[in-house]
DRENKE-186977 format. One record per residue (C-alpha): x, y, z. Coordinates in steps of 0.2 Angstrom, whole numbers, plus 5000, padded with zeros to 4 digits. Layout:
N
XYZ;...
This chain:
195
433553245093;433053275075;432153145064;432853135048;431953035034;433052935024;431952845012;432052964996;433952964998;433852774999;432352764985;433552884975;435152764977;434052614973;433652684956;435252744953;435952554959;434452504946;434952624933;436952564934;436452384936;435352384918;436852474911;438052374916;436952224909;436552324893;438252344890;438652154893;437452104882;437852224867;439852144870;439151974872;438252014857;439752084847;441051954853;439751844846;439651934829;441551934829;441751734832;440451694820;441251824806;443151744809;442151544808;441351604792;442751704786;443851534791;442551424781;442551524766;444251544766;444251334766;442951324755;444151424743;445551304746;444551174744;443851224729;445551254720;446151094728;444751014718;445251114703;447051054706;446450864706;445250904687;446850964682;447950824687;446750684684;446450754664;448650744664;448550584672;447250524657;448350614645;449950524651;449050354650;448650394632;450350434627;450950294636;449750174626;450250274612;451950244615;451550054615;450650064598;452350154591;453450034598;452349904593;452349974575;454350004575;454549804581;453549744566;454349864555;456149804559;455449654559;454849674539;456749754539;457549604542;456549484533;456749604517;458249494510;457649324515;456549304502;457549354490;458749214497;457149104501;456949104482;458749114476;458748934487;457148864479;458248874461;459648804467;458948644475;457748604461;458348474451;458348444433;456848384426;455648454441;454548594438;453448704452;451648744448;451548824462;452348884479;451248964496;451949024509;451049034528;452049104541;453849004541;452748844533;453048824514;452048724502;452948654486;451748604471;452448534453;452748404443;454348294441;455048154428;455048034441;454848014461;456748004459;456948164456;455648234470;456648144482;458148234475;457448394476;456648344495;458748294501;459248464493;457848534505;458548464518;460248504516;459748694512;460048854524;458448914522;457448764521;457048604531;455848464537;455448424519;453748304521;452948234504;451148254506;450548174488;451248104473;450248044457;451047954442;450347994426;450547934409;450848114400;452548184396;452948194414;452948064426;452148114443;451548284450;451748294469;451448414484;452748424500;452948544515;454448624521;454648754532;456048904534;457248934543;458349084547;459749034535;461649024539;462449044522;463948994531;464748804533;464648664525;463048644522;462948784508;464448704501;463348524500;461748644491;463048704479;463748544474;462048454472;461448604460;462848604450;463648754459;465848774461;
C-alpha cells in the first residue's frame, strides 16, 4: 500500500484556515470600526442638532423676556397715564367750584366785615379780617354754616381794638362739595340780602 504524506496539504489548509480566519477578523474589525464611526457621527449630529435648538430656544426666551420687560413698562406706563388722566379730571371737576367757593364767600359776608386774607389747604379754609363787632363774625360764621360750600366754622382768635374797627379775628371752615339745591341756598340768600 502506498504511503501518502498529508502534512503539506494539512499545513497548506491550516494557513489557508489562518488566512480566512484574519480576514474575517479584519473585516469585523473595519465594520466594528465603521458602525462605530456611524453611531458616533448620528450622536454628534443628534447633539449638534440639539445644541441648535437649544440655542434658538435660548434666543426665543432673550426675545420674550425683553417683550416681557417691554409689557411691564407699558403697563406701568399705562398706570402713570391713568394716574395722570384721574388727576386731570379731577382738576376738571373742581374748575367751577372755586368760582362757586368764592361767589359763596361774597355772599355770606356780612356788612361791616372785611377779609384781609383767605388760604386754602386741601378742603381746610382759613378766614382772616376784621369786623365792626364779634356780632357780625358770628354772623358771618352761621352764614358759613348754612352755606353749600362751606361748613364747620370754628373761630380761632378775636382781638378788640379801639381803631375804626372793632375786632379783627381768624376762623376755619372747611369745603364741601356743594348742593346748590334745597333749602339751604335759599337760607344763604336771604341772609345776604338775595331774592
Amino acid at each position: 500500500m502506498p504511503r501518502i504524506n498529508l502534512l503539506p496539504w494539512r499545513e497548506a489548509q491550516r494557513k489557508e484556515r489562518k488566512l480566512h480566519f484574519m480576514v474575517a477578523l479584519g473585516g469585523a474589525a473595519v465594520g466594528a470600526c465603521v458602525v462605530t464611526a456611524g453611531v458616533y457621527l448620528l450622536y454628534t449630529g443628534l447633539i449638534d442638532a440639539q445644541d441648535q435648538r437649544n440655542g434658538l430656544l435660548k434666543a426665543q426666551i432673550q426675545i420674550l423676556d425683553r417683550q416681557i420687560e417691554e409689557i411691564n413698562s407699558l403697563e406701568k406706563t399705562k398706570q402713570q397715564f391713568i394716574a395722570r388722566m384721574q388727576i386731570i379730571e379731577k382738576l376738571q371737576r373742581s374748575r367751577p367750584k372755586i368760582v362757586h367757593l368764592f361767589d359763596q364767600i361774597v355772599k355770606t359776608l356780612p356788612d361791616g366785615v372785611y377779609l384781609t386774607s383767605i388760604t386754602q389747604t386741601g378742603e381746610h379754609l382759613k378766614f382772616t379780617g376784621v369786623a365792626q363787632s364779634s356780632t357780625r363774625v358770628s354772623t358771618f360764621m352761621r352764614n358759613i354754616d348754612s352755606s353749600p360750600w362751606m361748613t364747620n366754622p370754628s373761630l380761632e382768635v378775636i382781638h378788640s381794638s379801639s381803631g375804626a374797627f372793632g375786632s379783627s379775628f381768624t376762623l376755619d371752615a372747611q369745603e364741601t362739595s356743594g348742593n346748590s339745591d334745597g333749602p339751604q341756598q335759599a337760607r344763604v340768600m336771604a341772609s345776604a340780602g338775595g331774592p
